[in-house]
KOLVO-439009 format. One line per 8 residues: number of its first residue (from 1); their letters; for each residue x, y, z of N, C-alpha, C. Coordinates in steps of 0.05 Angstrom, whole numbers, always signed. Layout:
BEGIN
NUM = A = X,Y,Z,X,Y,Z,X,Y,Z  ... .
// end
This chain:
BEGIN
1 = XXXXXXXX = +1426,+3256,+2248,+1452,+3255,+2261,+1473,+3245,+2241  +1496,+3255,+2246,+1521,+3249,+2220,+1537,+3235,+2238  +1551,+3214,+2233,+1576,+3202,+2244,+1596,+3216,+2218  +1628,+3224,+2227,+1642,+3225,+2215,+1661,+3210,+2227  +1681,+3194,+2210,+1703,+3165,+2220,+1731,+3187,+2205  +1735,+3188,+2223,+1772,+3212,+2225,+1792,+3201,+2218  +1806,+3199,+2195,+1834,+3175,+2203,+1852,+3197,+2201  +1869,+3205,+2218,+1894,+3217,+2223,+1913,+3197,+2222 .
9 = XXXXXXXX = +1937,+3219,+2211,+1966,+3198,+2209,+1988,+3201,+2232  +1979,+3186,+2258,+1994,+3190,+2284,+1980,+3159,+2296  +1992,+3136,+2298,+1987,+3118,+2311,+1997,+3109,+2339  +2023,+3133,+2342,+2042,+3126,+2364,+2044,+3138,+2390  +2052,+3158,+2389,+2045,+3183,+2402,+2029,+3186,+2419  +2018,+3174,+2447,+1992,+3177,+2454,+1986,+3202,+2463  +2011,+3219,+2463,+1997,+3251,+2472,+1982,+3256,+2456  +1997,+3258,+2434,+1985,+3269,+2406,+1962,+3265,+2402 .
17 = XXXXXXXX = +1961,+3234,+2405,+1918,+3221,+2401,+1909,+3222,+2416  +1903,+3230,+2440,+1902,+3237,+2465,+1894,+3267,+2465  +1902,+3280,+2457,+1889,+3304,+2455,+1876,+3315,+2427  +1892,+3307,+2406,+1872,+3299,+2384,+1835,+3288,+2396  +1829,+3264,+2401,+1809,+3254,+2414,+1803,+3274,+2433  +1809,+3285,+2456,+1788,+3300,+2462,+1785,+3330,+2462  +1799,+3332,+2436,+1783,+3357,+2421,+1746,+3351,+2410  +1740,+3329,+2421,+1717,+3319,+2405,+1697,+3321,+2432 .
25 = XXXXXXXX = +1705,+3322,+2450,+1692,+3316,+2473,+1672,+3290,+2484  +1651,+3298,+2486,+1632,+3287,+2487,+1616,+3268,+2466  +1629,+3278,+2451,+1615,+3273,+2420,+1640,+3247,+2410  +1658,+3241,+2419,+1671,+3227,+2418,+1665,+3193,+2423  +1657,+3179,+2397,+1651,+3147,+2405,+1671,+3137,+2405  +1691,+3129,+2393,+1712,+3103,+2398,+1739,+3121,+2381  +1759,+3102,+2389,+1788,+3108,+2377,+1806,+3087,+2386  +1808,+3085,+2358,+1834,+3053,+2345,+1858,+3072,+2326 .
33 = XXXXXXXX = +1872,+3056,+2358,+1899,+3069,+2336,+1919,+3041,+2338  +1934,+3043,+2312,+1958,+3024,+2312,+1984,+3037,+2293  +2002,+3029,+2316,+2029,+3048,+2312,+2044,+3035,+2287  +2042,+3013,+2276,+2052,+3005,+2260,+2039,+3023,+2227  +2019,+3017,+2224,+2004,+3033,+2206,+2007,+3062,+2212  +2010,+3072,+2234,+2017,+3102,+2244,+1986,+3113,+2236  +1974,+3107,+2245,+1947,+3118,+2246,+1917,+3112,+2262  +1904,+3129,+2264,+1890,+3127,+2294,+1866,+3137,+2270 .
41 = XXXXXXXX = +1840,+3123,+2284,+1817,+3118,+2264,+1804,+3135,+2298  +1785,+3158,+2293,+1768,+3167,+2320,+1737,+3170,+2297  +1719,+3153,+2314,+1688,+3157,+2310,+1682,+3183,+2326  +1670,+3206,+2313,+1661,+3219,+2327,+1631,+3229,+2309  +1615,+3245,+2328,+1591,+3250,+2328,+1581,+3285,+2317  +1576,+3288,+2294,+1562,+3313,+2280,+1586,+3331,+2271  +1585,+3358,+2258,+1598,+3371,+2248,+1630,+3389,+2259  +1606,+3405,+2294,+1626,+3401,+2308,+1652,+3401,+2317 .
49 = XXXXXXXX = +1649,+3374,+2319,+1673,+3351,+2333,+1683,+3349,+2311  +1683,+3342,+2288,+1694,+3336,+2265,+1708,+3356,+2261  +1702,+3383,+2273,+1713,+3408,+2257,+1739,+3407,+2283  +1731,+3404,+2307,+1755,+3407,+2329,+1773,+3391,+2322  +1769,+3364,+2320,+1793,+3349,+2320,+1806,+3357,+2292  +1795,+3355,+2267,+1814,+3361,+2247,+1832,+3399,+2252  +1828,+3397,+2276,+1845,+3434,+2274,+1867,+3416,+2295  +1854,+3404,+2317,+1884,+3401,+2330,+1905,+3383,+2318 .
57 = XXXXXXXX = +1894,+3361,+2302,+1905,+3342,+2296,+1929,+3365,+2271  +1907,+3383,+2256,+1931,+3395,+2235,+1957,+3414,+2254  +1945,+3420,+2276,+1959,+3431,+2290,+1988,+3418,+2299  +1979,+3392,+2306,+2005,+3376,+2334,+2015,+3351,+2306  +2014,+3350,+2289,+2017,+3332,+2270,+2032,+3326,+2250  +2054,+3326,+2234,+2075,+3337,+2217,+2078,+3318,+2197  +2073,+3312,+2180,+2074,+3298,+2153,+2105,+3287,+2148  +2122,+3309,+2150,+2141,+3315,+2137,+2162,+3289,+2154 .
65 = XXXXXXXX = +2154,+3279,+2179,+2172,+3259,+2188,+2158,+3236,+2196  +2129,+3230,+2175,+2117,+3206,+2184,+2126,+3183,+2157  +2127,+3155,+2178,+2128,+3134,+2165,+2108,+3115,+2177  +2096,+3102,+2156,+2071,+3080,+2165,+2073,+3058,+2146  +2059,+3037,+2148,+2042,+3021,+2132,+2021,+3036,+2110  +2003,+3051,+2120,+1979,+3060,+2109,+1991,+3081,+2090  +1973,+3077,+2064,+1974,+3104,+2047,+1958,+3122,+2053  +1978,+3144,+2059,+1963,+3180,+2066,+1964,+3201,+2044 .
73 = XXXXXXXX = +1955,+3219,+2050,+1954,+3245,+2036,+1966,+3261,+2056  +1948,+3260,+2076,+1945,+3291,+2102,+1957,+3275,+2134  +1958,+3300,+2135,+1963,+3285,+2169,+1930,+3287,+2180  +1917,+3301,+2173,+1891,+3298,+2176,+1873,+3279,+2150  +1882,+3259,+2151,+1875,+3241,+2117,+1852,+3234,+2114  +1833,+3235,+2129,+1801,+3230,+2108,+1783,+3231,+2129  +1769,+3248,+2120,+1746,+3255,+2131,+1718,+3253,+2131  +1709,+3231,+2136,+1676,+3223,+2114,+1663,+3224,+2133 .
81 = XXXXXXXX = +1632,+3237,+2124,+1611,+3241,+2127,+1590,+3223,+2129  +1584,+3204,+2157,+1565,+3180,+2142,+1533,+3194,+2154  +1520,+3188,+2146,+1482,+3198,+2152,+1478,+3164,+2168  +1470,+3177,+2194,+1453,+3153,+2215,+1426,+3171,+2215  +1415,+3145,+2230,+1386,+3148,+2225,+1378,+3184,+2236  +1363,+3185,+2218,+1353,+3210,+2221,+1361,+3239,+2211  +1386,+3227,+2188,+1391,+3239,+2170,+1399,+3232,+2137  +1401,+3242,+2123,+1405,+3229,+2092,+1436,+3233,+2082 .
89 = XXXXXXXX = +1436,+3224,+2060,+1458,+3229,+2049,+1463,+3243,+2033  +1433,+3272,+2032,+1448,+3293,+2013,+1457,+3303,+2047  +1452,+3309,+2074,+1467,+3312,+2096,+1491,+3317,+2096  +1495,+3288,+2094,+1528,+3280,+2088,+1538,+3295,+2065  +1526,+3296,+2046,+1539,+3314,+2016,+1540,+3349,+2040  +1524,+3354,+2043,+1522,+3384,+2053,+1553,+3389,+2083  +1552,+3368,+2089,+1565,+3377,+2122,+1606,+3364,+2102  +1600,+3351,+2083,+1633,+3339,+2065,+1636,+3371,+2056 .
97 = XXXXXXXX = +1612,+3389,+2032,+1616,+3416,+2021,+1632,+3425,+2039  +1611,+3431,+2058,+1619,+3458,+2084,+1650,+3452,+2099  +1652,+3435,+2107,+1676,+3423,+2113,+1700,+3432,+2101  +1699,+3427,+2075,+1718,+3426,+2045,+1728,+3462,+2048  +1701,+3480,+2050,+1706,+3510,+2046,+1720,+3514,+2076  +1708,+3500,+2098,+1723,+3512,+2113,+1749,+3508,+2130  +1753,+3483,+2117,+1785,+3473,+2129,+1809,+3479,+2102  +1797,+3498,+2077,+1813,+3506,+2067,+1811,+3537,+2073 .
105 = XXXXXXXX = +1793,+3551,+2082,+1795,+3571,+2095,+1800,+3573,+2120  +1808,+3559,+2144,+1808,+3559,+2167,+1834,+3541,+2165  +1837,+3530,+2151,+1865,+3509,+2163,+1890,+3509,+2144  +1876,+3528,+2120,+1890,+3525,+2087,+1898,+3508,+2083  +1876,+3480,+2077,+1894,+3453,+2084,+1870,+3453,+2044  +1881,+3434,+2024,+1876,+3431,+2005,+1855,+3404,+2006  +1830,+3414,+2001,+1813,+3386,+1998,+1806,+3373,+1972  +1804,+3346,+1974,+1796,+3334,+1954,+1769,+3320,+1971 .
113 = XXXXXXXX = +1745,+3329,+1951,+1720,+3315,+1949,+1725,+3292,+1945  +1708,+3273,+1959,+1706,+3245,+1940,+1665,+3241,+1958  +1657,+3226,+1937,+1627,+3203,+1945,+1617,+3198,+1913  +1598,+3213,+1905,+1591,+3207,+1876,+1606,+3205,+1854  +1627,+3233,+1854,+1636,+3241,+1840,+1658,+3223,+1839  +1671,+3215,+1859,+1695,+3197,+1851,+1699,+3181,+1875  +1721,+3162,+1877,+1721,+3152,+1901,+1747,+3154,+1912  +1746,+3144,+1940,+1768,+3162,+1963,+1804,+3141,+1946 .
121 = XXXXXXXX = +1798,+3112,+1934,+1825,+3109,+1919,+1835,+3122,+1900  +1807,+3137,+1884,+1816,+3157,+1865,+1835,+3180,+1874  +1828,+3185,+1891,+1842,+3211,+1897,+1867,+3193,+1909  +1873,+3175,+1923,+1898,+3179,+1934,+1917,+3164,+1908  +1911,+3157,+1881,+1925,+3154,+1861,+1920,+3184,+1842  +1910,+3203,+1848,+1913,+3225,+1832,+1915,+3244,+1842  +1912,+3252,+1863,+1920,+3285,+1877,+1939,+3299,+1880  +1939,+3325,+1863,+1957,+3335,+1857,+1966,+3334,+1825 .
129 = XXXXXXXX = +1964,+3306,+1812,+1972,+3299,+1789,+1952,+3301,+1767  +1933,+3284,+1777,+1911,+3279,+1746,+1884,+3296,+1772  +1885,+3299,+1794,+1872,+3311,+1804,+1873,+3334,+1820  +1864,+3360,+1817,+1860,+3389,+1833,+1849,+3386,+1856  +1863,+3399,+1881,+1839,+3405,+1902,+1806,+3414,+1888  +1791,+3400,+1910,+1761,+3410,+1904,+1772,+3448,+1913  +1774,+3451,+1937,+1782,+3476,+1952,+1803,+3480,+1965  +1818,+3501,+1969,+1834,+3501,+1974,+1861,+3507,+1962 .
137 = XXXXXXXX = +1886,+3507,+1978,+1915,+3514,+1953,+1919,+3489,+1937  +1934,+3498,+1916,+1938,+3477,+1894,+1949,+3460,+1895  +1971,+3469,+1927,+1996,+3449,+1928,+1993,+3442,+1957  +2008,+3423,+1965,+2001,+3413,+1998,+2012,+3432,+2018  +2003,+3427,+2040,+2006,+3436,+2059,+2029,+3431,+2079  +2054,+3454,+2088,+2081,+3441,+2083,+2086,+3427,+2107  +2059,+3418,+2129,+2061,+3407,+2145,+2036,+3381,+2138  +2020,+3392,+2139,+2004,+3375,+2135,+1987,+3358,+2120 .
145 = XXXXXXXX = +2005,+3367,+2092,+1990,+3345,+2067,+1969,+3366,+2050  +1951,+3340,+2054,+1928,+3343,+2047,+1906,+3336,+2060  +1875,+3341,+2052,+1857,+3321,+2061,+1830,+3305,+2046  +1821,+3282,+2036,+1809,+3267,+2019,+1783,+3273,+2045  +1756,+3293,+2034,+1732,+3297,+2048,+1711,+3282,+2037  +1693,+3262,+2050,+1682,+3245,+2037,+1651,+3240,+2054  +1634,+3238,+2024,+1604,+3239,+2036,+1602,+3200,+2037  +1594,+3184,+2045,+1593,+3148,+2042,+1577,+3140,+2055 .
153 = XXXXXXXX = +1566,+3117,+2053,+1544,+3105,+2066,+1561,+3091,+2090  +1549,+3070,+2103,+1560,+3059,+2129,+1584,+3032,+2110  +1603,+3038,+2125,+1618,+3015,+2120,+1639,+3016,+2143  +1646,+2987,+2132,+1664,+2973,+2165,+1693,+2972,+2154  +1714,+2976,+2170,+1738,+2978,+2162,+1753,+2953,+2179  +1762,+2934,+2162,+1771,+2907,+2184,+1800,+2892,+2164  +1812,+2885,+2185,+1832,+2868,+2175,+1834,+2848,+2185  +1848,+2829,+2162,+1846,+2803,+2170,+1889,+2801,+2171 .
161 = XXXXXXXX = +1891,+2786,+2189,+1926,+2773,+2196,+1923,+2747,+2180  +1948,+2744,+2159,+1953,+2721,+2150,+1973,+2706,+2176  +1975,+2685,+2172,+1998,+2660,+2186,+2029,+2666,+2181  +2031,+2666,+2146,+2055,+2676,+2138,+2067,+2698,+2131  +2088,+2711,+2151,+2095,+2738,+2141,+2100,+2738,+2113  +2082,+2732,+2094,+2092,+2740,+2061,+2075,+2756,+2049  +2083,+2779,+2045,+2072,+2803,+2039,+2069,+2805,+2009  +2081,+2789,+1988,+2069,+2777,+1964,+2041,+2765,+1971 .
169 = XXXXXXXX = +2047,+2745,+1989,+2012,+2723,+1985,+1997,+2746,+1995  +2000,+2764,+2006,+1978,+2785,+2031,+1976,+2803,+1999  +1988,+2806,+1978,+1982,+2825,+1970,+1964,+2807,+1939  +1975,+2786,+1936,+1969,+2764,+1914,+1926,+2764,+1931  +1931,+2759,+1948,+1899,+2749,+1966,+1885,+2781,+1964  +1893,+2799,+1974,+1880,+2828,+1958,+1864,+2827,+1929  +1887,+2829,+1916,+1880,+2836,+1890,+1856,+2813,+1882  +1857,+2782,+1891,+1842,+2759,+1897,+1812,+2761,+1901 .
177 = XXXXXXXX = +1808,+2777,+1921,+1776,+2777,+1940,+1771,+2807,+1934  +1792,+2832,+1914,+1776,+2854,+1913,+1760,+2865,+1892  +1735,+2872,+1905,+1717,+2885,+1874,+1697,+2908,+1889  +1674,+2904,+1872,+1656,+2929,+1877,+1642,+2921,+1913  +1643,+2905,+1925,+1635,+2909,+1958,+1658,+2911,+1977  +1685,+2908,+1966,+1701,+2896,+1978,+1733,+2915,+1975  +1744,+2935,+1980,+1763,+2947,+1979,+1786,+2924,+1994  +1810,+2922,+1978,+1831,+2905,+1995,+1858,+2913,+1987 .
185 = XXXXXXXX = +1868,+2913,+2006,+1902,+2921,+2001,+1921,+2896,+2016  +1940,+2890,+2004,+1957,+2877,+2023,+1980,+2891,+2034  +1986,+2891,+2062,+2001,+2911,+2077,+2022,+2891,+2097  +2047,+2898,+2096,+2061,+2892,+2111,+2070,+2910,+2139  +2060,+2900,+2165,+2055,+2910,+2186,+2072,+2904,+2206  +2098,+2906,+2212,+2117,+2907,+2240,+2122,+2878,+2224  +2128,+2846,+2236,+2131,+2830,+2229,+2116,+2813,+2220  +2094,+2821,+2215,+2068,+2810,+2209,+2051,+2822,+2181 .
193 = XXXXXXXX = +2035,+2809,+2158,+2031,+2817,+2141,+1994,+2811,+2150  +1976,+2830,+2129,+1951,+2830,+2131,+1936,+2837,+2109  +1911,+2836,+2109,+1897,+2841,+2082,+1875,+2864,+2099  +1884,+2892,+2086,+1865,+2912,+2102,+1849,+2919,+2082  +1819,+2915,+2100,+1795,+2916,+2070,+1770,+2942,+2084  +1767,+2948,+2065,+1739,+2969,+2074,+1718,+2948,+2060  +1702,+2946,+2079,+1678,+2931,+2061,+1655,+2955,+2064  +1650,+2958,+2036,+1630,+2977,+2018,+1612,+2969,+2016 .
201 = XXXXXXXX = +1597,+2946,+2022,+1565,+2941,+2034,+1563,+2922,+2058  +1562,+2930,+2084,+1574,+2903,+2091,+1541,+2894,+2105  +1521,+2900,+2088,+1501,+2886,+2100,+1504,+2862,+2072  +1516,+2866,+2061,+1511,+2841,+2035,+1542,+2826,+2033  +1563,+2832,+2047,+1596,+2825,+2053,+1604,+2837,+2073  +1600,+2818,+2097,+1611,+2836,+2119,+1628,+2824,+2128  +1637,+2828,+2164,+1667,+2809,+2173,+1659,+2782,+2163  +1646,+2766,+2168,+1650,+2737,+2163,+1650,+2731,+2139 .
209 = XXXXXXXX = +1637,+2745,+2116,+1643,+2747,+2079,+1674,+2744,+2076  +1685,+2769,+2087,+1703,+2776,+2082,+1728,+2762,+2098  +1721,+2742,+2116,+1744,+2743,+2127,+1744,+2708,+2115  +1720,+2696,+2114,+1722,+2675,+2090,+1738,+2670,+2064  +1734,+2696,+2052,+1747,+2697,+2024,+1779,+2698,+2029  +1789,+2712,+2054,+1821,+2710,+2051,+1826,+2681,+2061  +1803,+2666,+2082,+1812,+2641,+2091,+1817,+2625,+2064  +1793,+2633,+2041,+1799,+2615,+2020,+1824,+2614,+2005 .
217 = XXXXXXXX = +1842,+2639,+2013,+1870,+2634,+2000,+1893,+2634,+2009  +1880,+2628,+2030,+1919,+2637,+2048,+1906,+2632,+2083  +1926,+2615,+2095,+1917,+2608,+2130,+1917,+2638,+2145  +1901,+2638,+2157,+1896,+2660,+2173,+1903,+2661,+2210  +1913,+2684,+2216,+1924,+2690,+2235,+1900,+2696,+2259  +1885,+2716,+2255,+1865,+2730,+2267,+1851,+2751,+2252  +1836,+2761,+2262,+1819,+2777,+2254,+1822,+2809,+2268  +1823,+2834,+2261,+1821,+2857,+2271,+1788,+2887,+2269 .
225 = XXXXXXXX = +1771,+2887,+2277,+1761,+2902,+2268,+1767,+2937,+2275  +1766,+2954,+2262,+1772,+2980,+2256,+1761,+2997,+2263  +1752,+3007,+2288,+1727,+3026,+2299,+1697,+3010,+2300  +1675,+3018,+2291,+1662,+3008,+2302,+1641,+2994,+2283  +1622,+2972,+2281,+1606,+2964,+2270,+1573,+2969,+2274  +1556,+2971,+2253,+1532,+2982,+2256,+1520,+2953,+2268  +1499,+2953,+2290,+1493,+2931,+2301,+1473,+2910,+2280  +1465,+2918,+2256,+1455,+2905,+2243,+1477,+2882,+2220 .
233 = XXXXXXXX = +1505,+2899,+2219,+1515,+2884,+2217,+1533,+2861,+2228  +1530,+2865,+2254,+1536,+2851,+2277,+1519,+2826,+2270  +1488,+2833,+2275,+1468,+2807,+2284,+1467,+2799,+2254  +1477,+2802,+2235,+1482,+2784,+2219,+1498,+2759,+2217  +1512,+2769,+2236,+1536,+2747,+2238,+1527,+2730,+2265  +1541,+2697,+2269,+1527,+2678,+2282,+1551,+2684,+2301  +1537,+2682,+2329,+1548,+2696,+2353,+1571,+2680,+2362  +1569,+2650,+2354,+1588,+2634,+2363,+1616,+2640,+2341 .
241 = XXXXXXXX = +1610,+2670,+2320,+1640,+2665,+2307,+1642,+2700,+2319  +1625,+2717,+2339,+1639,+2727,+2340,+1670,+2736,+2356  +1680,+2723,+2379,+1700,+2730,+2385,+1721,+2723,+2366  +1725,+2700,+2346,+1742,+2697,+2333,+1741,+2726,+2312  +1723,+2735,+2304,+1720,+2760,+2282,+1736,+2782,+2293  +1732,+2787,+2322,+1739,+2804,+2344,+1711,+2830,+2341  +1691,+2815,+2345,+1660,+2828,+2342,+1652,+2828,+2377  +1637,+2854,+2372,+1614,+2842,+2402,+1606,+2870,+2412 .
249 = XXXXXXXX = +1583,+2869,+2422,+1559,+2884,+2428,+1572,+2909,+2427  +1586,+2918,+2446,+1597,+2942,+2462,+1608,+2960,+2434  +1619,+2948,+2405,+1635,+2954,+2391,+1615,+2962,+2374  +1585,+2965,+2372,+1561,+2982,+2352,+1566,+3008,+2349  +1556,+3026,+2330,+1553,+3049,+2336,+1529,+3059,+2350  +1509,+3031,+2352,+1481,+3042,+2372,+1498,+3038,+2402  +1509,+3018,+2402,+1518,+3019,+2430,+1537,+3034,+2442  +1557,+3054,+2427,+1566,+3076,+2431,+1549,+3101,+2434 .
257 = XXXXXXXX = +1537,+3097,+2416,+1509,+3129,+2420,+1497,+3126,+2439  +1488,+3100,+2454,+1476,+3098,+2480,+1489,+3110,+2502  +1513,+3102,+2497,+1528,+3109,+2519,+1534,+3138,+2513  +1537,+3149,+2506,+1539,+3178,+2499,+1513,+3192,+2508  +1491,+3180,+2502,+1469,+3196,+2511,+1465,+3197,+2537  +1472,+3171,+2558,+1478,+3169,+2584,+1493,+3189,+2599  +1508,+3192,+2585,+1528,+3213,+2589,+1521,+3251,+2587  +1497,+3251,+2578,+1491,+3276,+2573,+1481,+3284,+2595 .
// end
């Protein structure tokens, strides 16, 4: 089975994500959107669903008059491939290919590969410039960008709220706590500043690693997590910190697949 994690650039709009999301149907586990960042994160389930929502979203979606927090490419902006149990990660390499040929033949939307070969910050500091679509036209798409297609192992996408709106310290505490487990940006968000981090192994740095390291430099506001967490990285963490993390059962991807299969 493949999870693919969708980030489109539409956080506001709830028609828009609203029907975006159930282009996915059934196959549909969770969706976090926040209007400030202008972007809506949807977990969904196998190839599929992956392929519906990235048509409506290029469809109802327009580049050309979005403003956010988040750095984009596409209005359909990244598309990764993760392998859950019972599949691998040449999977994920095979269903990122297929994808790539056919949302530049089906959507003429310009893909950039990323997993071995490079990684998904590479491309959004080179595409177009020091980097070619994998497939696709050379130049973006005059609605919808681009899109960064990506094969990756499981990782959790979480932000932490500083205390002080200072978008120097949020960005000073980034550069601070980031390396090879730990992706961090500092982002200034509506009146509030944050440190938005992908954690890249989070059975060895997960929310409580990570939300440690910004406490170590700067007071903290709260905690946000980003779609959904694998339950092993859950029961790593000591239950009495998770409401502060903003963790808990319902928010797994086993405990979304459960419920999905209920549903069948």
């Amino acid at each position: 089975m493949l999870e693919c994690v969708i980030n489109i650039s539409e956080g506001r709009d709830r028609t828009i994500i609203d029907a975006v999301a159930a282009a996915a149907g059934d196959d549909l586990l969770d969706v976090h959107s926040d209007p400030f960042h202008h972007r809506s994160v949807l977990t969904v389930v196998g190839e599929k669903a992956a392929r519906a929502v990235a048509t409506e979203a290029v469809a109802r979606i327009d580049l050309r008059s979005h403003l956010g927090a988040h750095p984009r490419i596409g209005a359909l902006d990244v598309v990764p491939f993760v392998a859950l149990e019972g599949s691998t990660f040449d999977d994920a390499l095979r269903a990122r290919d297929q994808f790539c040929q056919w949302a530049s033949d089906e959507l003429h939307l310009p893909c950039f590969a990323y997993g071995p070969e490079r990684s998904l910050p590479a491309i959004r500091r080179g595409a177009f410039e020091d980097l070619e679509p994998t497939t696709g036209p050379g130049e973006p798409h005059p609605s919808a960008g681009a899109v960064a297609v990506g094969a990756r192992e499981l990782m959790v996408a979480y932000n932490v709220w500083l205390r002080d709106p200072d978008l120097d310290q949020a960005r000073s505490v980034a550069s601070a706590i980031r390396g090879p487990r730990l992706r961090a940006l500092g982002l200034e968000v509506g009146d509030r500043v944050q440190v938005s981090m992908n954690l890249i192994a989070p059975l060895r740095l997960g929310p409580a690693e990570a939300t440690d390291a910004v406490a170590a430099h700067a007071a903290i506001a709260g905690c946000e997590l980003v779609g959904l967490v694998p339950e092993v990285v859950l029961g790593a963490v000591p239950t009495g910190r998770w409401e502060a993390l903003d963790l808990s059962t319902d928010r797994t991807i086993e405990a979304r697949l459960r419920r999905r299969l209920g549903a069948d």
